[in-house]
C-alpha positions in Angstrom: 7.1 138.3 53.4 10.1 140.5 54.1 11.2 143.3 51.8 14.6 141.2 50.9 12.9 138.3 50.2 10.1 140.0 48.1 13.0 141.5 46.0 14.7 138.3 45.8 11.5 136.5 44.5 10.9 139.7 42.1 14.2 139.6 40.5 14.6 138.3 37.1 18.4 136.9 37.5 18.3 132.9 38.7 21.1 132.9 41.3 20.1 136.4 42.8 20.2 135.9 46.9 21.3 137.4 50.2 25.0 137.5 50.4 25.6 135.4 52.6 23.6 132.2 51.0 25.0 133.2 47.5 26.6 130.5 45.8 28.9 132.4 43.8 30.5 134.6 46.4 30.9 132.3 49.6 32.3 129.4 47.5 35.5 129.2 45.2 36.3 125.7 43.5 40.1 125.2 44.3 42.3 122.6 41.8 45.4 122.1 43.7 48.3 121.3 41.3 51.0 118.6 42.3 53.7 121.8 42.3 53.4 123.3 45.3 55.1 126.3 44.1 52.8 126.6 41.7 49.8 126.5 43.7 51.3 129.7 45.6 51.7 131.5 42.6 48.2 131.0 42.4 46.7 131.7 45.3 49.0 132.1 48.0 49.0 128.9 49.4 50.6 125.6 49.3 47.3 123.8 49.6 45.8 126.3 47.1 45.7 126.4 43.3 43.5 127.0 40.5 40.3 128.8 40.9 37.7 130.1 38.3 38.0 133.0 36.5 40.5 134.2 33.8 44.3 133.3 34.1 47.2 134.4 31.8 50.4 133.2 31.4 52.2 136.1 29.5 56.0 135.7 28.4 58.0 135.4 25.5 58.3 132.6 23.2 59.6 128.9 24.7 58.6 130.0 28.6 57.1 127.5 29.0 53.6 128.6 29.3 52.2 125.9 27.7 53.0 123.4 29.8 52.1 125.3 32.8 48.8 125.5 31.2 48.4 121.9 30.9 49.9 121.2 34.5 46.6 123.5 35.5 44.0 121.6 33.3 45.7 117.8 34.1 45.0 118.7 37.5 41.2 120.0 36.9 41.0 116.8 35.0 42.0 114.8 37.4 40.1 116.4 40.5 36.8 115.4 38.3 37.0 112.4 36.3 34.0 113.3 34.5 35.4 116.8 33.2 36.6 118.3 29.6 39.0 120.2 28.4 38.0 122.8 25.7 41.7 123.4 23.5 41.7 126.6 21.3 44.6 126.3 19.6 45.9 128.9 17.0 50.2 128.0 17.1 49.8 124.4 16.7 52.9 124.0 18.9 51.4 121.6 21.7 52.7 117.9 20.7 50.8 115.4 22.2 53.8 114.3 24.5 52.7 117.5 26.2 49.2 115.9 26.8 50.4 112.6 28.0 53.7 114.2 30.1 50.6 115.8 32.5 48.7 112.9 32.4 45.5 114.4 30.1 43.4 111.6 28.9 43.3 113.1 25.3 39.6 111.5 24.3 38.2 114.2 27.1 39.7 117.0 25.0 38.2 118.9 22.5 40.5 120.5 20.3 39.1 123.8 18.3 41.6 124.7 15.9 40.9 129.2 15.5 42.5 131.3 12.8 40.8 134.9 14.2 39.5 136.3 16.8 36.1 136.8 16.1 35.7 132.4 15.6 37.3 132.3 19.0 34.5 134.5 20.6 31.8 133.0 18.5 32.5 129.4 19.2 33.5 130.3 23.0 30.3 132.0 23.8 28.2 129.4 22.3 30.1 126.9 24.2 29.7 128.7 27.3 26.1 129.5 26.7 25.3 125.5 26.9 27.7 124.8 29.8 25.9 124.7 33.2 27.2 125.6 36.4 27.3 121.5 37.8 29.0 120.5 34.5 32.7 120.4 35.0 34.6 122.3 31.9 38.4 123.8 32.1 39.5 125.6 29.2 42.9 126.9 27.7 43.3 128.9 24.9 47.1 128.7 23.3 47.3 131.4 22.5 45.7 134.6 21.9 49.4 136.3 21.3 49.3 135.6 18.1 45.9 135.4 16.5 45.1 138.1 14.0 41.3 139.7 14.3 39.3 139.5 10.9 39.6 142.7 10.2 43.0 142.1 9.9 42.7 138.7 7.5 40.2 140.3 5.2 42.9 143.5 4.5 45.6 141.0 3.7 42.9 138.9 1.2 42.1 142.4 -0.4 45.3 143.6 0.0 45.4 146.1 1.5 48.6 147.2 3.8 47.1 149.0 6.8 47.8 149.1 10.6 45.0 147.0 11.8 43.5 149.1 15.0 40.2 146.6 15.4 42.4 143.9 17.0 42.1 145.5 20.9 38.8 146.3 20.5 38.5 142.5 19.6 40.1 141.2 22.2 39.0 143.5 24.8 34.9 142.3 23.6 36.0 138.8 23.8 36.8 138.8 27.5 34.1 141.4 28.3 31.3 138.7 27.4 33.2 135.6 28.5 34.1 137.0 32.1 30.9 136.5 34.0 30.3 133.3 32.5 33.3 131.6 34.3 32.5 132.8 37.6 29.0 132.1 37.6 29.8 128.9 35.8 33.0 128.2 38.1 35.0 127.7 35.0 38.4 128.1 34.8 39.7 129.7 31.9 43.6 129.6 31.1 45.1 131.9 28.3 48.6 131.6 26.3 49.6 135.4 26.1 53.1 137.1 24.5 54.7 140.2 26.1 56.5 142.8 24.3 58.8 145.6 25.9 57.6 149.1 26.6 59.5 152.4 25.1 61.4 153.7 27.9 64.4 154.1 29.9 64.0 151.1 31.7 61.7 149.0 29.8 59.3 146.6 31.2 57.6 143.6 29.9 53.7 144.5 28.8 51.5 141.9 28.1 49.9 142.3 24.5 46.4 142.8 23.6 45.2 145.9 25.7 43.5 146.2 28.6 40.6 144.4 28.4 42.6 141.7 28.9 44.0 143.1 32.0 41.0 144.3 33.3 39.3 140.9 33.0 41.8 138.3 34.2 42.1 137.2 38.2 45.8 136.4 37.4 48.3 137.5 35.1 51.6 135.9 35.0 54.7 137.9 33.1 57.5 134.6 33.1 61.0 134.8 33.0 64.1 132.3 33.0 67.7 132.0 33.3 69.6 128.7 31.8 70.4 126.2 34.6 73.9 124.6 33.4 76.2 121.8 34.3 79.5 123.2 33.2 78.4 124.5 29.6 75.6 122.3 28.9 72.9 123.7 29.1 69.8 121.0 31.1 67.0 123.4 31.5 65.5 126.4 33.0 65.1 128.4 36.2 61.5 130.2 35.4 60.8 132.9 37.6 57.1 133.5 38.1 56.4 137.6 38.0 52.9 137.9 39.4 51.2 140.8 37.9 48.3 140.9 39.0 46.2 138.3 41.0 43.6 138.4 43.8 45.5 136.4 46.0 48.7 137.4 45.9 50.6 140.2 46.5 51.7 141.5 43.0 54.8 141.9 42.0 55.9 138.6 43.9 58.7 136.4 42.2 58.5 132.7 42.3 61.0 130.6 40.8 60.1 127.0 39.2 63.2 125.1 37.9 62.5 122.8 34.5 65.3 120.3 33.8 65.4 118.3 29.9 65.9 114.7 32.2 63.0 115.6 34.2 60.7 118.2 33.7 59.0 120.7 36.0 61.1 120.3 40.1 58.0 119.7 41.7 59.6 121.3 44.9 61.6 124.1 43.4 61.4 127.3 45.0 60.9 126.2 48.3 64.3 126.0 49.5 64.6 129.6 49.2 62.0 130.1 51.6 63.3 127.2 53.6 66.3 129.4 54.5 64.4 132.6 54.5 62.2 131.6 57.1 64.6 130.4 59.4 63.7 126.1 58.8 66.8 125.6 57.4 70.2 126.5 57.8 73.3 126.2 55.6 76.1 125.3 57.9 78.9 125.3 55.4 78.9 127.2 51.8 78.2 123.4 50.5 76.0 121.7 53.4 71.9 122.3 54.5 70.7 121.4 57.5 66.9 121.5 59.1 66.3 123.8 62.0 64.1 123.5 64.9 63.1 126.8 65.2 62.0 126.4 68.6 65.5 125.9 70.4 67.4 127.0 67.4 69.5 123.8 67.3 70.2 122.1 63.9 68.9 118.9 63.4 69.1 116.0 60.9 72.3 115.3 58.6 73.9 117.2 56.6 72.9 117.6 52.9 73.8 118.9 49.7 71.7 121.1 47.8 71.3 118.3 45.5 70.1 116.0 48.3 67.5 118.3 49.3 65.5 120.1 46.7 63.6 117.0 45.0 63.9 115.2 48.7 60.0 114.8 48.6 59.8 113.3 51.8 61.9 115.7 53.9 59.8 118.5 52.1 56.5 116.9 53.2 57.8 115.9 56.9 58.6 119.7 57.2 55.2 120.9 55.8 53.3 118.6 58.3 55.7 119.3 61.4 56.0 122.7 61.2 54.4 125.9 60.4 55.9 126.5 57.2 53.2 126.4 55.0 51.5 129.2 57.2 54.7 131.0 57.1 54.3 130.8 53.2 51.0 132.0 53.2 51.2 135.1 55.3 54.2 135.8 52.9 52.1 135.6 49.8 48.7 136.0 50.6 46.7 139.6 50.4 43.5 138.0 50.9 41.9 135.1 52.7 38.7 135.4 51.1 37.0 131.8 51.1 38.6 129.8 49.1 37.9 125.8 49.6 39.3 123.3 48.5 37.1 120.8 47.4 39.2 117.7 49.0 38.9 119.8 52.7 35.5 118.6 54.9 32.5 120.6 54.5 30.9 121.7 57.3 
């Protein structure tokens, strides 16, 4: 028997292997959302999306990070039929019309109401102690902004009146022991976070709850907005995506996702931007797009208004197939090719 198979038969940990045969290094489960936007914020790619590992959506209140959580987990759910959603939910600010607007089937969701963080990181270890690495588990916490560690509770019930300075130390062992369970596991794990603004001259957004959290999280998101108007009404938002940190993307990339009130997220927001950045389509006249054909140069197709164009879901997916767009994308976004696989792609 050969030395690296003698220490691989000696070794006490169940998925210890050669490199190259390891199961958690050559394979990444990959949830593609239905916003392809979205999906690049997440990986880099158009095709690409959710993978294990800790995400955080950080921003202030009413950003929306919610609903991008569920968009995430309704499209886990629906990649595996047989899946479950674990809920931690400490703001009770989720209505169900959240749940049905992504299509969640709410009898495959287990919501754990928390009041501290200590019952979050009991119950979530447990849970992840009994989850196996073929069982098919997303979960999203909402949120951990918020939630007070016990420390914290049990000064106020004895009334005491004292700066709390357990609660990152909290947080911080939380993720430390729920980290390698999600990649082992392939688990995807998808936080609710606030932000607050740093003392200085030019003061940026931070996310709160120290650094464990940062250290431990794949992604971090830090969302913005602006108010999308007609006239003075106001009939949503233009969320810009700040990626933080991510393994995928180049950090510090902004990616904008427009919400309307009429119709919720733009599923193909933000790529009309790139669109004209990349040279695949022009704009003729201050009021008129046109598609490109990038290998003579000439202009081809009608004429159409920005309103014709960004929710045209067909022209969008005729230019994705034609053309080399979606590579373009990708070698915009992407720092890493790693091997990421979708699981709807063909094995070899």
């Amino acid at each position: 028997m050969s030395l690296i198979n003698r220490l691989i038969k000696n070794s006490t940990i169940e998925l210890s292997s050669v490199l190259t045969e390891s199961k958690i290094y050559n394979r990444k489960d990959m949830i593609t959302t239905s916003v392809p936007m979205v999906n690049v914020a997440l990986s880099g790619r158009i095709d690409g999306g959710l993978t294990p590992g800790l995400t955080i959506m950080a921003g202030p209140s009413k950003h929306f990070k919610s609903a991008f959580s569920l968009l995430m987990a309704g499209a886990y759910m629906k990649q595996y039929p047989e899946s479950v959603l674990l809920f931690y939910d400490s703001e009770f600010g989720t209505p169900k019309s959240y749940f049905e607007s992504f299509n969640i089937d709410m009898d495959r969701v287990i919501h754990t109401p928390i009041t501290d963080i200590e019952k979050l990181k009991f119950d979530i270890v447990k849970q992840l102690e009994e989850i196996g690495r073929d069982d098919k588990v997303v979960i999203v916490i909402d949120s951990v902004g918020n939630l007070a560690s016990k420390k914290e509770t049990d000064d106020a019930l004895e009334g005491k009146s004292v700066a709390d300075m357990s609660r990152a130390k909290a947080l911080k062992s939380l993720f430390r022991m729920v980290t390698p369970h999600l990649t082992i596991k392939d688990i995807p794990l998808i936080v609710v976070n606030h932000t607050y603004k740093e003392m200085a001259l030019y003061p940026r957004d931070i996310v709160s709850g120290g650094t464990g959290i940062y250290y431990s999280a794949d992604t971090i998101w830090i969302l913005g907005r602006q108010q999308e108007k007609d006239g003075k009404e106001i009939t949503g938002y233009n969320f810009v995506i700040n990626v933080e940190k991510s393994r995928y993307v180049k950090e510090k990339s902004k990616i904008p996702i427009t919400v309307s009130y009429e119709g919720g997220i733009k599923k193909w927001s933000g790529l009309l931007d790139l669109a004209l950045e990349g040279g695949y389509i022009s704009k003729p006249t201050s009021q008129s797009y046109q598609f490109v054909d990038r290998t003579t140069g000439e202009l081809i197709g009608a004429k159409m208004k920005a309103s014709e164009i960004e929710d045209n879901g067909e022209a969008w997916k005729t230019l994705l197939k034609t053309t080399d767009f979606a590579e373009w994308i990708k070698n915009k976004y992407t720092i890493a090719s790693g091997s990421l696989v979708n699981q709807n792609e063909t094995e070899e």
